[in-house]
N, CA and C atoms as a LAMMPS dump frame, in Angstrom:
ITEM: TIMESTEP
0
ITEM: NUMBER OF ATOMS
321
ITEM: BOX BOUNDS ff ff ff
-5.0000000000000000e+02 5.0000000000000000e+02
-5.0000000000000000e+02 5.0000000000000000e+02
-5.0000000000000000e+02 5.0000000000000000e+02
ITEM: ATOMS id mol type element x y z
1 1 1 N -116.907 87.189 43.983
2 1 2 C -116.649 88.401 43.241
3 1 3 C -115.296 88.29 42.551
4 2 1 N -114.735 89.414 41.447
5 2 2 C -113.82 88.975 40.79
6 2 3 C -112.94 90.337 41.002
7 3 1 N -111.91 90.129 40.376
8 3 2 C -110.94 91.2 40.927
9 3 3 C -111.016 92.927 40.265
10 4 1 N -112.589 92.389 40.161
11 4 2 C -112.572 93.794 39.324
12 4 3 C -114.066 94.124 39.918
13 5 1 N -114.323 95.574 40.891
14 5 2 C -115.344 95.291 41.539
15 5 3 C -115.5 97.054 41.47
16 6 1 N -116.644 97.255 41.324
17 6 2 C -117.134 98.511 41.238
18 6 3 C -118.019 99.377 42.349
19 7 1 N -117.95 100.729 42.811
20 7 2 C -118.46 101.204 43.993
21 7 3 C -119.557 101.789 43.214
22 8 1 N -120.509 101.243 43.192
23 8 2 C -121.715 101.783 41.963
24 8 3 C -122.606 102.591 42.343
25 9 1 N -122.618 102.62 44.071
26 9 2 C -123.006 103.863 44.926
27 9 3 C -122.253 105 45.238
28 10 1 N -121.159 104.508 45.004
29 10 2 C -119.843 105.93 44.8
30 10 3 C -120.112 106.716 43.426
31 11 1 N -120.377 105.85 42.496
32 11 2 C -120.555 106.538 41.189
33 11 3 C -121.934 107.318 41.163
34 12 1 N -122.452 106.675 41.654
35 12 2 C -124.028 107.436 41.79
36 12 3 C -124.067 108.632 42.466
37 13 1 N -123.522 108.388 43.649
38 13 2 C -122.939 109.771 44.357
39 13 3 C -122.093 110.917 43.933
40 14 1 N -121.357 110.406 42.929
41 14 2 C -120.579 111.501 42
42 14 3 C -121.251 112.169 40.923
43 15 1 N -122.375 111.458 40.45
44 15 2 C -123.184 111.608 39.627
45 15 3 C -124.051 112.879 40.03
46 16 1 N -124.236 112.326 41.174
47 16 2 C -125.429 113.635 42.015
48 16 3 C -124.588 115.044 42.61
49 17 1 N -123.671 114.856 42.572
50 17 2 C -122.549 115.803 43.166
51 17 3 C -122.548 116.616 41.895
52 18 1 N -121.995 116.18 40.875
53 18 2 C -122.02 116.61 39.795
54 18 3 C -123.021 117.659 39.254
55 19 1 N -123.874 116.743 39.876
56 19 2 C -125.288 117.201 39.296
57 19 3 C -125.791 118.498 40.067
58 20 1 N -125.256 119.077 40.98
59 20 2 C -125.405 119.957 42.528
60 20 3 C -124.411 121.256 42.144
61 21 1 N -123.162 120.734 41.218
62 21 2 C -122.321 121.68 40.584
63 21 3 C -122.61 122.268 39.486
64 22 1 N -123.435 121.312 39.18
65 22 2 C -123.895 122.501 37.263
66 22 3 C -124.969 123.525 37.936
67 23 1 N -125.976 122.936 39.062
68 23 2 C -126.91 123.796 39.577
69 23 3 C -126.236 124.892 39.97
70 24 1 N -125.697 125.088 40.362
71 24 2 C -124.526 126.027 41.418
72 24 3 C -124.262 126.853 40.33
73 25 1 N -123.168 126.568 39.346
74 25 2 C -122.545 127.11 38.397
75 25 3 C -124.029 127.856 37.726
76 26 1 N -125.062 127.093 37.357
77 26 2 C -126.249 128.108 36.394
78 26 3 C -126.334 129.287 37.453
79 27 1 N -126.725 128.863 38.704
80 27 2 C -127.48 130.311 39.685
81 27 3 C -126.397 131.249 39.718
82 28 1 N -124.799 130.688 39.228
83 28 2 C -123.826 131.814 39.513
84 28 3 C -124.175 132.618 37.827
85 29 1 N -124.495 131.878 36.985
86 29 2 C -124.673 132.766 35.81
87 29 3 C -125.919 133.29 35.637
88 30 1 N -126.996 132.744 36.033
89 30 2 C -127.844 133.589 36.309
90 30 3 C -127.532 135.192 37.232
91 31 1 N -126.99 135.069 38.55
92 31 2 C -126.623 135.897 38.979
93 31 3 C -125.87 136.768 38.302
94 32 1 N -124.868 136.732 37.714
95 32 2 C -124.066 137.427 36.914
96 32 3 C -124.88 138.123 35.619
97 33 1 N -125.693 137.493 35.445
98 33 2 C -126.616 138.043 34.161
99 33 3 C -127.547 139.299 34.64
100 34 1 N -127.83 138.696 35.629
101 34 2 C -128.637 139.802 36.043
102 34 3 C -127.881 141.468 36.691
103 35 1 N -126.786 141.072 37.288
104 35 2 C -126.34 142.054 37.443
105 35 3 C -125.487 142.975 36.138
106 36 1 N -125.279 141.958 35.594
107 36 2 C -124.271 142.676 34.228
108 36 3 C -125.383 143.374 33.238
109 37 1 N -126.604 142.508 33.79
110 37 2 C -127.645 143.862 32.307
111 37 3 C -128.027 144.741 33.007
112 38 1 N -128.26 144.865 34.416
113 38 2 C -128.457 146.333 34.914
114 38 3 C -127.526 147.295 34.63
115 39 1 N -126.279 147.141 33.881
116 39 2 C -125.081 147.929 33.741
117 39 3 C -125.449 148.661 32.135
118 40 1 N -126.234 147.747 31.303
119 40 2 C -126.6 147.599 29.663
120 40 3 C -126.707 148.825 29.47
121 41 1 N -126.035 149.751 28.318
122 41 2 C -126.27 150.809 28.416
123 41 3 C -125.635 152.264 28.726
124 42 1 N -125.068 151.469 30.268
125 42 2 C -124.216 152.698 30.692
126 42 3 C -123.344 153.126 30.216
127 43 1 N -122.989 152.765 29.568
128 43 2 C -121.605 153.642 28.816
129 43 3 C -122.247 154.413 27.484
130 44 1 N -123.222 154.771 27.196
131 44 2 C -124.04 155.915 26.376
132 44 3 C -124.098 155.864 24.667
133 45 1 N -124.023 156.088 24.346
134 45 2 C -124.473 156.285 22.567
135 45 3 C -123.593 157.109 21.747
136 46 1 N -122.32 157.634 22.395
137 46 2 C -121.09 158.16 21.602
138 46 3 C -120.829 157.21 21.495
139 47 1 N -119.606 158.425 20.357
140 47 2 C -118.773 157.251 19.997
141 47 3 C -117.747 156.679 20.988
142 48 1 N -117.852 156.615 21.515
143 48 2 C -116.818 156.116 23.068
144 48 3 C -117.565 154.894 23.409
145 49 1 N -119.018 155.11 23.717
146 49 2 C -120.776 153.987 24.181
147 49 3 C -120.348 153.317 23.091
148 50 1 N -120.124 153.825 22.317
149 50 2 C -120.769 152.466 20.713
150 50 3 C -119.559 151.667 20.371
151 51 1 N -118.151 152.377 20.768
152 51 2 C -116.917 151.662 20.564
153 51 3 C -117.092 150.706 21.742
154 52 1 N -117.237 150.614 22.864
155 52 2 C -117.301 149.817 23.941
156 52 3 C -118.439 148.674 24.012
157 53 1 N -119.517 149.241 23.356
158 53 2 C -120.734 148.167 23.417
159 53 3 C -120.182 147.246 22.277
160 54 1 N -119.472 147.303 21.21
161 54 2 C -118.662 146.843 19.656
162 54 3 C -118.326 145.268 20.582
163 55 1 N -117.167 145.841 21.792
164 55 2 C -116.608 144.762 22.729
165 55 3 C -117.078 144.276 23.202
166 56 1 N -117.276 144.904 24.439
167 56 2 C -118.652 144.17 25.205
168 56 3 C -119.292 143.528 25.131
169 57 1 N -120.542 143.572 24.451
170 57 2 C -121.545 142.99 24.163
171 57 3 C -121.424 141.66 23.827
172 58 1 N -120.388 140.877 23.174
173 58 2 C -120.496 140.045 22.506
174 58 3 C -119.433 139.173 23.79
175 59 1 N -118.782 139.725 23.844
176 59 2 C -117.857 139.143 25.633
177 59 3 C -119.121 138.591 26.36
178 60 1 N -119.734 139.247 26.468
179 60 2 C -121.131 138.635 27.335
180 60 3 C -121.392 137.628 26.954
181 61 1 N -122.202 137.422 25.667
182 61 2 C -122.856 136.5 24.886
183 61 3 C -122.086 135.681 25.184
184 62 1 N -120.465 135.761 24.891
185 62 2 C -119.721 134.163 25.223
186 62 3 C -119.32 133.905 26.205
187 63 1 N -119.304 134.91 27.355
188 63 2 C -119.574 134.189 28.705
189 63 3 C -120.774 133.27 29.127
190 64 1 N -121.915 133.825 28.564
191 64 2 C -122.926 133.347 28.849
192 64 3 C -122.607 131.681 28.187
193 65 1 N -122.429 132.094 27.094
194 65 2 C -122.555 130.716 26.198
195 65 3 C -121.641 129.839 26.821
196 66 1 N -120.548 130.004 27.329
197 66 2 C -119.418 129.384 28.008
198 66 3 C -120.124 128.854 29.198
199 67 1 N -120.342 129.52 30.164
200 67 2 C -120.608 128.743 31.518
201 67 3 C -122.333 128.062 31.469
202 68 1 N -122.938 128.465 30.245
203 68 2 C -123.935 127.368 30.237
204 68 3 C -123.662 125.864 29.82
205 69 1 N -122.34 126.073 28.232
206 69 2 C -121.716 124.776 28.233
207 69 3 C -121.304 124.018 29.436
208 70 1 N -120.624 124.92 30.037
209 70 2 C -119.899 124.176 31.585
210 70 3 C -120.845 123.538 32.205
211 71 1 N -121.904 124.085 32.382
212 71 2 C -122.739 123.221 32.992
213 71 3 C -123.534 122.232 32.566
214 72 1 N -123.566 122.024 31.102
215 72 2 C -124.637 120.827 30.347
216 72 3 C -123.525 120.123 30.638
217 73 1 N -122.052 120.36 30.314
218 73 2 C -121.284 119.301 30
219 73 3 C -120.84 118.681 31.606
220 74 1 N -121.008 119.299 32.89
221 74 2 C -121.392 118.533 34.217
222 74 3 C -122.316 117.95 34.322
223 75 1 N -123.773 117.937 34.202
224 75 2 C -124.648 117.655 33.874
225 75 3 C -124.595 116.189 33.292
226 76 1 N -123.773 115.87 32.34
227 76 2 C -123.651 114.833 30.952
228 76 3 C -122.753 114.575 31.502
229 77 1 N -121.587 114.915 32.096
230 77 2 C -120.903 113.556 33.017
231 77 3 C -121.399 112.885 34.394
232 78 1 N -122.328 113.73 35.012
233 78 2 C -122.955 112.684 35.699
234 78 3 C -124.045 111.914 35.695
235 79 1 N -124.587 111.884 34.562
236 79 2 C -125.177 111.594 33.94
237 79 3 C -124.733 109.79 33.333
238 80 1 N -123.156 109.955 32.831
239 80 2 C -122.363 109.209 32.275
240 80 3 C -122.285 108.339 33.619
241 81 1 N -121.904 109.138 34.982
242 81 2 C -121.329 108.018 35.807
243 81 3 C -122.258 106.992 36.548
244 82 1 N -124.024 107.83 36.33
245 82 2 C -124.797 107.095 36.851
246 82 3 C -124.991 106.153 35.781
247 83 1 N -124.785 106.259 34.589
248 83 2 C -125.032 104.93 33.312
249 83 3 C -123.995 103.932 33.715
250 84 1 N -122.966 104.774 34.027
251 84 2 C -121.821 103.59 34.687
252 84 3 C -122.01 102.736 35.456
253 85 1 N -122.605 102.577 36.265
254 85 2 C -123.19 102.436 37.58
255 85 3 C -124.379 101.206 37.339
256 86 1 N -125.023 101.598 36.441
257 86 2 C -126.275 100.69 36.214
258 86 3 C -125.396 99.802 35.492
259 87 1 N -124.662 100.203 34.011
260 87 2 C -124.406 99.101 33.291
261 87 3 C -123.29 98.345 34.097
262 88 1 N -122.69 98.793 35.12
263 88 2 C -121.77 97.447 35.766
264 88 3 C -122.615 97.016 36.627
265 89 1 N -123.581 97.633 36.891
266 89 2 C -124.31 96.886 37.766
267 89 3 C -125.248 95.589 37.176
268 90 1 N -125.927 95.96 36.138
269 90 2 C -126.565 95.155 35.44
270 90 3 C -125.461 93.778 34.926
271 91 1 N -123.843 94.146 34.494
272 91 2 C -123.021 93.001 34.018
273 91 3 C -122.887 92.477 35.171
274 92 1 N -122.961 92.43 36.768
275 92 2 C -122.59 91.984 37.715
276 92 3 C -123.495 90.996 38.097
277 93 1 N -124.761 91.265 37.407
278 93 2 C -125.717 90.697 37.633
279 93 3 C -126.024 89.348 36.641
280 94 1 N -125.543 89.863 35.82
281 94 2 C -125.636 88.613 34.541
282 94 3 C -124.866 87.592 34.833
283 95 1 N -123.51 88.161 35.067
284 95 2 C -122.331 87.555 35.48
285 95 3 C -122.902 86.213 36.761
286 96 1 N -122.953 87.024 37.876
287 96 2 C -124.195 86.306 38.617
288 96 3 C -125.37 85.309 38.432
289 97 1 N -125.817 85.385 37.863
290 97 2 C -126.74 84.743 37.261
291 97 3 C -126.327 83.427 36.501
292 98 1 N -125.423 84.07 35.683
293 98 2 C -124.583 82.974 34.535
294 98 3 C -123.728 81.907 35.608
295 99 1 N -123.373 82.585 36.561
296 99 2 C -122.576 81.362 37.287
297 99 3 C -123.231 80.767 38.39
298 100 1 N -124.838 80.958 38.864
299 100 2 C -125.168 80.428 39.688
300 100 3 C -126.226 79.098 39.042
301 101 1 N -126.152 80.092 37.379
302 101 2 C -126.925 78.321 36.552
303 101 3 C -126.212 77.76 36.341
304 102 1 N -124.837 78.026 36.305
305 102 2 C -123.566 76.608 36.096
306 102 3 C -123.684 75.893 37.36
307 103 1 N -123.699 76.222 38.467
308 103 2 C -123.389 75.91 39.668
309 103 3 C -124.378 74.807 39.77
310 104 1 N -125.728 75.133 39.264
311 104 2 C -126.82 74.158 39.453
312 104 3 C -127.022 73.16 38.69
313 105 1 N -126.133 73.155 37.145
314 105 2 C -126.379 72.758 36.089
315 105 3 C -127.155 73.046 34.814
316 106 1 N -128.16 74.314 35.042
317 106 2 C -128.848 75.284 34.436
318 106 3 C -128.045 75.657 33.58
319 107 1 N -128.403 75.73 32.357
320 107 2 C -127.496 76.908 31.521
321 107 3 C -127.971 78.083 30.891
């Protein structure tokens, strides 16, 4: 082996960890969704309701939109670390390969 050696089951494992945190994070926005639209409304149809829904409403939307990013973009890094994982795994292998046909005289 060479001085550069990779834990490609560590990465895989971070990968899946990762992958356990975006789940987590959706059911917390799911949760939150559901409780925040049972609220939809309550503040009424004056002008007080209609100045507040102006705010509101759209605060939502980019919460929502926010912690769904958060989670594609966990998602897509472990995603990244399991590609990591294969492609050093796969160069470790070549690498391997390449020096056990020198060894034999194979090229």
């Amino acid at each position: 082996m060479s001085g550069l050696d990779v834990d490609k089951d560590g990465l895989d494992q971070s990968g899946e960890n990762l992958d356990q945190v975006a789940d987590h994070i959706k059911l917390i926005r799911d949760d939150y969704l559901d409780k925040i639209t049972s609220y939809h409304g309550c503040w009424g149809t004056d002008k007080f309701g209609m100045t507040f829904a102006e705010k509101y409403l759209p605060a939502v939307e980019d919460a929502k939109t926010g912690i769904t990013a958060l989670s594609d973009a966990l998602i897509g890094s472990g995603q990244s670390l399991r590609d990591t994982s294969t492609d050093f795994g796969n160069l470790q292998t070549d690498i391997t390969d390449s020096l056990g046909g020198h060894k034999t005289g194979k090229s």
